[in-house]
C-alpha positions in Angstrom: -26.3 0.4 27.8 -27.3 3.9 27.3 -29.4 5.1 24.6 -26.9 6.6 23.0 -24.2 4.5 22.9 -26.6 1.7 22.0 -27.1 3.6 18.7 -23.8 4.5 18.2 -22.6 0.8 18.5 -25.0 0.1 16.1 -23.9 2.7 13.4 -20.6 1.9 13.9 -21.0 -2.1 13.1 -22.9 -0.8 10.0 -20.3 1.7 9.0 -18.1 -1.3 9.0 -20.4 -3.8 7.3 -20.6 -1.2 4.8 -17.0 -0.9 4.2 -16.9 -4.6 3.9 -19.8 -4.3 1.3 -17.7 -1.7 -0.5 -14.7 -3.9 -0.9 -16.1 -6.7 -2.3 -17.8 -4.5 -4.8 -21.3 -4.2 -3.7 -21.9 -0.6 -3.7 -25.2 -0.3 -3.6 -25.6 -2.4 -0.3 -22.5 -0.4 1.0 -24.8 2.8 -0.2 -27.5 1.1 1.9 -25.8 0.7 5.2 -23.6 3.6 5.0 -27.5 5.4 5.3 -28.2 3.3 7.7 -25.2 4.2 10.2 -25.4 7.9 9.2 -28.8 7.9 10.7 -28.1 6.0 13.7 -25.0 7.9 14.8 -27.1 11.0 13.8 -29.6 10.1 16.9 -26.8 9.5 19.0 -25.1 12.8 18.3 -29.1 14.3 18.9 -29.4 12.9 21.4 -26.2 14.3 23.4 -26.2 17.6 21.4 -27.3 19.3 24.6 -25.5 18.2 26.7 -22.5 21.3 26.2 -20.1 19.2 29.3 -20.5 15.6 28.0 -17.2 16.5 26.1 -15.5 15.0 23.8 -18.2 12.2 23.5 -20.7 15.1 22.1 -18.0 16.5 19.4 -17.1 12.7 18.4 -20.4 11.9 17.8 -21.2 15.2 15.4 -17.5 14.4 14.1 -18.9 10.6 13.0 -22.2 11.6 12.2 -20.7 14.6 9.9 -18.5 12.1 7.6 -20.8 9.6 7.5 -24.0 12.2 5.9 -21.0 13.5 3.5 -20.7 9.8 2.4 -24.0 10.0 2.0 -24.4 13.1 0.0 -26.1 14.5 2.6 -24.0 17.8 3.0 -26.5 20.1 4.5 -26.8 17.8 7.3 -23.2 17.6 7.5 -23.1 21.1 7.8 -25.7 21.1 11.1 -23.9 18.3 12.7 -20.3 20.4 12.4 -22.1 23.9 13.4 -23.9 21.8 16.3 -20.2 20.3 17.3 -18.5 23.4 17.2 -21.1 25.1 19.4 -20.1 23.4 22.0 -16.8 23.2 23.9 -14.9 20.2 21.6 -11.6 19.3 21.9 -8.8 21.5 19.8 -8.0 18.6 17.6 -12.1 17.5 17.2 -12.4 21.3 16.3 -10.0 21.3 13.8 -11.3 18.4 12.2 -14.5 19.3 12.4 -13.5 22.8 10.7 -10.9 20.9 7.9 -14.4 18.7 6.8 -16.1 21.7 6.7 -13.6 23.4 3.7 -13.7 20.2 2.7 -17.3 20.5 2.0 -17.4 23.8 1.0 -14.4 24.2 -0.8 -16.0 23.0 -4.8 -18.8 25.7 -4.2 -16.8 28.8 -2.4 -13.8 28.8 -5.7 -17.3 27.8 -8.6 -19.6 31.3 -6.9 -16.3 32.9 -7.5 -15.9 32.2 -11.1 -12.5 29.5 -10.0 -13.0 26.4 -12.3 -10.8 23.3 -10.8 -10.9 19.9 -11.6 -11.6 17.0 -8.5 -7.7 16.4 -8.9 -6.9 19.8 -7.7 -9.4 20.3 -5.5 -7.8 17.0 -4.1 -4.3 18.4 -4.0 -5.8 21.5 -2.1 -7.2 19.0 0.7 -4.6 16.8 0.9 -2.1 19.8 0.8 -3.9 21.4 4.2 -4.3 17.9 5.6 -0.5 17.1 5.6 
């Protein structure tokens, strides 16, 4: 098994252990493994992030890594991992996922610098409003 699908197994079967974790209320292990799978499927995505005609395992890759650093908080990194994705050649529907958690990220901070004040409920409708 390669390299990098040997890590992004690996992420994966913590991403699920961590949803597990989650529903039967442990969040602070689910916190704990969630980390842990952001940071292996971040070495897989590294690890093909050159590799421009590996496609779409190198946008699916960013695409996992990127939601799993936003569970973690980790937004800049989610950021890198969406620029990195989109650099390449993805898929149109991996782009436009990748682009959606982008605004998605981005959305809170663009509307506050701007002086918009909205509540997590209505930045909520807004998401789910563009996701539908």
């Amino acid at each position: 098994m390669s390299s990098i699908q040997e890590k992004h197994t690996i992420a994966m079967d913590l991403a699920e252990a961590a949803f597990v974790a989650k529903l039967r209320g442990d969040l602070e292990q689910a916190s704990q493994l969630t980390r842990q799978a952001f940071e292996n499927e971040q070495a897989a995505a590294t690890l093909i992030a050159n590799q421009l005609d590996a496609e779409p395992t190198r946008s699916v890759l960013h695409r996992s890594a990127a939601n799993l650093a936003v569970n973690c908080g980790e937004l800049e990194a989610a950021e890198r991992l969406i620029a990195t994705a989109l650099s390449g050649n993805p898929p149109t529907e991996i782009a436009e996922e990748l682009k959606d958690l982008f605004i998605q990220i981005n959305l809170r901070p663009y509307l506050q610098r701007h002086g918009i004040k909205v509540d997590n409920e209505q930045i909520n409708a807004l998401i789910l409003k563009n996701v539908s």
